[in-house]
N, C-alpha and C positions, 0 to 999 in steps of 0.2 A: 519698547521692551527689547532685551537684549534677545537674539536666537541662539539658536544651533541648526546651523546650516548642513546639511547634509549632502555633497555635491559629489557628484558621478564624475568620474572618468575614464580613462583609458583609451579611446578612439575619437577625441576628434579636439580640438582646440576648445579652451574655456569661454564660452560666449560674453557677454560686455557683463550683462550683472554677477554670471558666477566670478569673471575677474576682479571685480569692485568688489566683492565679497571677503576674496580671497587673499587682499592687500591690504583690506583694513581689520583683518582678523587680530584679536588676539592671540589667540595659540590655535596650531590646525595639527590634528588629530591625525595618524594615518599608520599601516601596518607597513612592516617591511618592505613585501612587494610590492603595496602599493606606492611606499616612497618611490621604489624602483621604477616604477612609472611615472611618479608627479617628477621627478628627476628630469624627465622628457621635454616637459612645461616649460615655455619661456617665463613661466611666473614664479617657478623655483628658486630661482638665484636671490630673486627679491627677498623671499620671505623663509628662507631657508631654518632662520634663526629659531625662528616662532614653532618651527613642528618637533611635534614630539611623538615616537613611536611605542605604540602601544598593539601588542599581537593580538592579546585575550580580549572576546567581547566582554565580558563580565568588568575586568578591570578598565575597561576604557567607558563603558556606563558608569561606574565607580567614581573614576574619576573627573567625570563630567558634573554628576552633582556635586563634587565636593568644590565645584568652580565655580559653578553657577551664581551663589550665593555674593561672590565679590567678585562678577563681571564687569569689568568698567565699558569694553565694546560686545564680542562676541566671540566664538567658537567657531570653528569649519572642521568637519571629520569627513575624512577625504575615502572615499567608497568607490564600488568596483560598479561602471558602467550605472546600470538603473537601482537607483541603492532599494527602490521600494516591490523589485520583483526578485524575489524572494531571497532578497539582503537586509542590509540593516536598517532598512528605513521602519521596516514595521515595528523593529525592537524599540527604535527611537520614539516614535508617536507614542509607545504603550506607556513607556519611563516617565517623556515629559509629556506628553500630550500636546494635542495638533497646534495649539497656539505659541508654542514654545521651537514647535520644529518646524523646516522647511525643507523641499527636499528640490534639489534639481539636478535631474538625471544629463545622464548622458545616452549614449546608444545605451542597451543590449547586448551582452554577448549571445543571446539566442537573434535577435536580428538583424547582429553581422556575420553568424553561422548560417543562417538560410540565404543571405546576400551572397558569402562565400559559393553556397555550391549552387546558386541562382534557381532556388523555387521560394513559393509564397510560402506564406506561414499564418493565413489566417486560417486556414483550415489545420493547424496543426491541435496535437495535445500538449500541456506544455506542463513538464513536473519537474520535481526537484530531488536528487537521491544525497544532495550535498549536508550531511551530518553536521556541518561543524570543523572550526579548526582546532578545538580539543578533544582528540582521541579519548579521554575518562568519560567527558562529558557532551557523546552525539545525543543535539536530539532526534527526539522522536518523529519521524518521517511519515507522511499520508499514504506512501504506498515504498515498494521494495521493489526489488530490480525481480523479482518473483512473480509480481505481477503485471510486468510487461507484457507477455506472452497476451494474457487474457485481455489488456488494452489496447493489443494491435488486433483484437476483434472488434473493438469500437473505431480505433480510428485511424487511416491511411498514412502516416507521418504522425513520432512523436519526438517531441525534443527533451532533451535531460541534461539538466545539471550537474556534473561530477563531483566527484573528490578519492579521496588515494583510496578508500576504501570499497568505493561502488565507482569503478573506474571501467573504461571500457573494453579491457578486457574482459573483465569479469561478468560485465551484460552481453557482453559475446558468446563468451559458455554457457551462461543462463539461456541464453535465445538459439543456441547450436544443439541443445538437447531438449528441447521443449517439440509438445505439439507443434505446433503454428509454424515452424523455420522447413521443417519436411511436408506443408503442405503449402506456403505461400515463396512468393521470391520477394531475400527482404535484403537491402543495403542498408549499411551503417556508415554513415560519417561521419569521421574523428576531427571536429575543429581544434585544430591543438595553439594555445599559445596565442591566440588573437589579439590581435593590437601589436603584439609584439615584432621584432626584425626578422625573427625566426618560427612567426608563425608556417603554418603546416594543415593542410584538408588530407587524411586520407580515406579515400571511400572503399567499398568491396564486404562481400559476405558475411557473415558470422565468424563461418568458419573462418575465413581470412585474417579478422580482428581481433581474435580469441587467443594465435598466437604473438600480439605483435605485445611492445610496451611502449608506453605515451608520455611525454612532459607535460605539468601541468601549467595553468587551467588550460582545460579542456570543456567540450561540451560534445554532446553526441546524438544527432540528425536519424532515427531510424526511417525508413520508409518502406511501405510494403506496396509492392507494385501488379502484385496477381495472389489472390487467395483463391488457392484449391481445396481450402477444407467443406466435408459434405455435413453440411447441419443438418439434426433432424426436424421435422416437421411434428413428431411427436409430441403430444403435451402428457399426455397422462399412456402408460402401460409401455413402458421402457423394461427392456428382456433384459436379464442378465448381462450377454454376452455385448450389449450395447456401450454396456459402462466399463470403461478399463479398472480392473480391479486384481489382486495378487491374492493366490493361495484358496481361492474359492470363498477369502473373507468379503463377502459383500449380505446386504438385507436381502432375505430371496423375494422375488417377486411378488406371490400373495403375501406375503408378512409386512413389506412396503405398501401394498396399496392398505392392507387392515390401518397400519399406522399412521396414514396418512390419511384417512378418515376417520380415525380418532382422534386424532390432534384436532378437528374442525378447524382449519387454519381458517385465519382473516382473511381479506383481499390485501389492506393495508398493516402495517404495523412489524414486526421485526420476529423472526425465529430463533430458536439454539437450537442445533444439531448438532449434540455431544459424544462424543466417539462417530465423529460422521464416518471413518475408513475412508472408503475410495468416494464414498459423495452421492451414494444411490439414493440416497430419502432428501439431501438439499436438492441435489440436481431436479427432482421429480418435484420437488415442492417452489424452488423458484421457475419454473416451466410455469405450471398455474398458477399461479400469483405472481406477475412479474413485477408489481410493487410492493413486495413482501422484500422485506430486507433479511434474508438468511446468514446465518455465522453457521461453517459449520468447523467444530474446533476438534483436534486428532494430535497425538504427540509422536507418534510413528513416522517415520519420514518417508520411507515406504510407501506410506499409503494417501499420507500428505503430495506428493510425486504425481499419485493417480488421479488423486481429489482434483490438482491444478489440470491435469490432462483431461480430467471430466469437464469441469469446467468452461475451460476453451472450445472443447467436442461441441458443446450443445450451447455455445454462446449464452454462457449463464451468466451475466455480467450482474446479477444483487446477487451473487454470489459471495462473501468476505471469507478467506480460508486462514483462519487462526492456529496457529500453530501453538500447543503447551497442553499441557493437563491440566483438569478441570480438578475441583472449582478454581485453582491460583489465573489459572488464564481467561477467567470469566469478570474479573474485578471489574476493569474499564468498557467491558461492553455496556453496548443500549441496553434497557431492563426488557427481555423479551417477554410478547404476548402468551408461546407456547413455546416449551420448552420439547425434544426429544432426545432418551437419552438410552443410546443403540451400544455404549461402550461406555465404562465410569471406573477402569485398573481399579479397582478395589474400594473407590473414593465413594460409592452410593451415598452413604449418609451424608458426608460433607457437601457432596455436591448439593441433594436435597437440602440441608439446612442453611445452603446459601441463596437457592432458589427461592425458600421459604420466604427467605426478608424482602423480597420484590413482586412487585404487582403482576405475576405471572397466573392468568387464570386457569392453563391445562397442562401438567406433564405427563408424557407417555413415556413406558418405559419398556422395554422389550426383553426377557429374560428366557434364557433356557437351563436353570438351572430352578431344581425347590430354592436352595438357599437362599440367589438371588431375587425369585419372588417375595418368600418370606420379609427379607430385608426392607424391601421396595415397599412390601405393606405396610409393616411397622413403622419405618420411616414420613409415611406418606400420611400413615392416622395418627401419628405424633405432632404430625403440622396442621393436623386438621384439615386435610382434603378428604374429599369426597372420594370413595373407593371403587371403579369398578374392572374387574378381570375379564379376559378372554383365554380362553386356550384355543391355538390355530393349528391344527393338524394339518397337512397336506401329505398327497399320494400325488406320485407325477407317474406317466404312461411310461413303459421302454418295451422295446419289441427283447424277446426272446426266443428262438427257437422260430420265427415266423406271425409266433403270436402275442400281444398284447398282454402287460401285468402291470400290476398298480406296483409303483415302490415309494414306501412312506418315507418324509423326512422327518427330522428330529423336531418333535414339537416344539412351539414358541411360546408363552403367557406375553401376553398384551394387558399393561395393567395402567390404567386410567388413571389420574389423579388430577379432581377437578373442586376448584374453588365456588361455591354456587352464590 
């Protein structure tokens, strides 16, 4: 059966079958830059004729089925180092599937980056921030240069794949104002240009990397060599002033712990923390349960800012910080066990009638207003939950005059809503 060969380059000579491959190919596949490398190849000159450039993945999948059908040999689409970490080999197996594709790598450009600045790499992290080469059309990424910060609490050395958009500059600024960069000492290395005549390693600080600019491809080496940050040991009864939070908007104290033994959270299974703010009810809820998978979602960037600084603080890593308003930013989550919903910009009913359609057995809803109560019940015995209310008063001590006074705060409703 005819292939489509999928063969890596850039660093090192074609070995004996990907050059038999590459000589009796029918037509070979390859992007501009990448010509600009196979150019390099003593097997260029040969087959010069046969290739054809194609930039867009979509169109170059396009036009591979439209070949296939009257293959008289086969295909070669010429790819960057290891086409199947996290290039195009995976697209390829999903199109034609594994009997149709073959794939033979070349290096790595992540393991001629840690050869470059000579450390290992099996203890690394290894992600990817590269979008795409169509600007309309990034996809969608496992994680954001946002939550670096909180992955160099998991792990000592991580490596990242660039592109113009999450470039490392810009993981420089990200990691120049984050927690983690003012309590640990962190190097960045800029592999620029690998393979190339004019490649380039620069290493040095955040700050140092934040002002420079880079030709691409690039790839970027962080390493954290001393972490000063002071975790707490705390699991449950986290003060106020523990969690970084703005404007005195945080869940107070007793009104978090009520919430948080209403929710009767699982061990396992997944939360929503909607109007989380600064992250006082996820923080305190992924602590006990640290296989509880917590989202907690806020549209505020403000407070979004603190949430990721919470985070990092107490090594909340089932932590997920969603950023957008609720319900629109709730579509592609996991269907959560228990829901809590601390902040809802006016959306209560939507949010509830989105909640409604998923197998969520408990929402808590915390109100300080009648109206908001009202809402919250009517909504709630419209979907047919189960109803139950608390009113939480608190009085805190302050000295005055030498002596001791109670001063009340503004009451809470705690309102239950449970599917039986």
């Amino acid at each position: 059966m005819n292939k489509l060969y999928v063969i890596g380059i850039g660093y090192k000579p074609l070995d004996k079958k990907a050059r038999e491959i590459v000589l009796s190919a029918e037509i070979i596949l390859a992007s501009k830059r990448l010509l600009e490398v196979f150019e390099q190849y003593d097997e260029y000159k040969t087959v010069k004729d046969k290739i054809l450039i194609l930039n867009n993945v979509d169109e170059t999948i396009n036009y591979i089925k439209s070949r296939i059908p009257n293959l008289k040999s086969h295909i070669v689409l010429l790819a960057s180092g290891d086409p199947a970490f996290f290039g195009i080999g995976r697209r390829t197996i999903r199109e034609f599937g594994k009997d149709m594709v073959e794939i033979i790598p070349d290096l790595s450009c992540i393991q001629m980056a840690f050869t470059k600045i000579k450390e290992s790499w099996d203890d690394a992290f290894l992600m990817s921030l590269h979008g795409g080469p169509d600007p309309e059309k990034r996809r969608r990424l496992p994680y954001e240069i946002t939550d670096i910060p909180s992955l160099l609490q998991q792990h000592n050395k991580i490596a990242i794949l660039t592109d113009k958009e999450n470039n490392p500059s810009k993981i420089a600024v990200a990691l120049n104002s984050s927690f983690i960069v003012r309590h640990s000492s962190l190097i960045m290395n800029v592999c620029e240009r690998l393979g190339y005549d004019d490649e380039r390693i620069i290493s040095g600080p955040p700050k140092e990397i934040a002002s420079q600019s880079f030709r691409e491809p690039n790839v970027v080496i962080i390493q954290k060599t001393e972490d000063k940050t002071q975790k707490t040991d705390i699991v449950f009864g986290l003060k106020e002033d523990d969690v970084v939070h703005s404007r005195g908007l945080i869940t107070k104290d007793e009104i978090r712990a009520v919430t948080l033994h209403k929710s009767r959270l699982p061990q396992k299974g997944v939360f929503w923390d909607i109007g989380a703010g600064s992250g006082s009810v996820s923080i305190e809820a992924a602590g006990l349960y640290p296989e509880l998978d917590v989202f907690a979602i806020e549209r505020d960037e403000e407070q979004i800012n603190n949430a990721r600084t919470n985070k990092i603080r107490f090594n909340a890593t089932n932590i997920r910080i969603i950023k957008g308003e609720a319900p629109d930013a709730l579509i592609n989550l996991p269907h959560p066990d228990r829901v809590f919903i601390g902040g809802n910009g006016g959306n209560l009913k939507k949010i509830i009638d989105f909640i409604a359609l998923l197998p969520t057995k408990i929402i808590v809803i915390n109100a300080t207003t009648i109206e908001t109560l009202n809402e919250a019940i009517k909504c709630l015995e419209n979907k047919s939950f189960e109803i139950e209310i608390s009113e939480v008063s608190i009085s805190r001590s302050k000295t005055i005059a030498g002596k001791r006074h109670m001063s009340a705060l503004n009451p809470v409703f705690v309102i239950v809503g449970e599917r039986l």
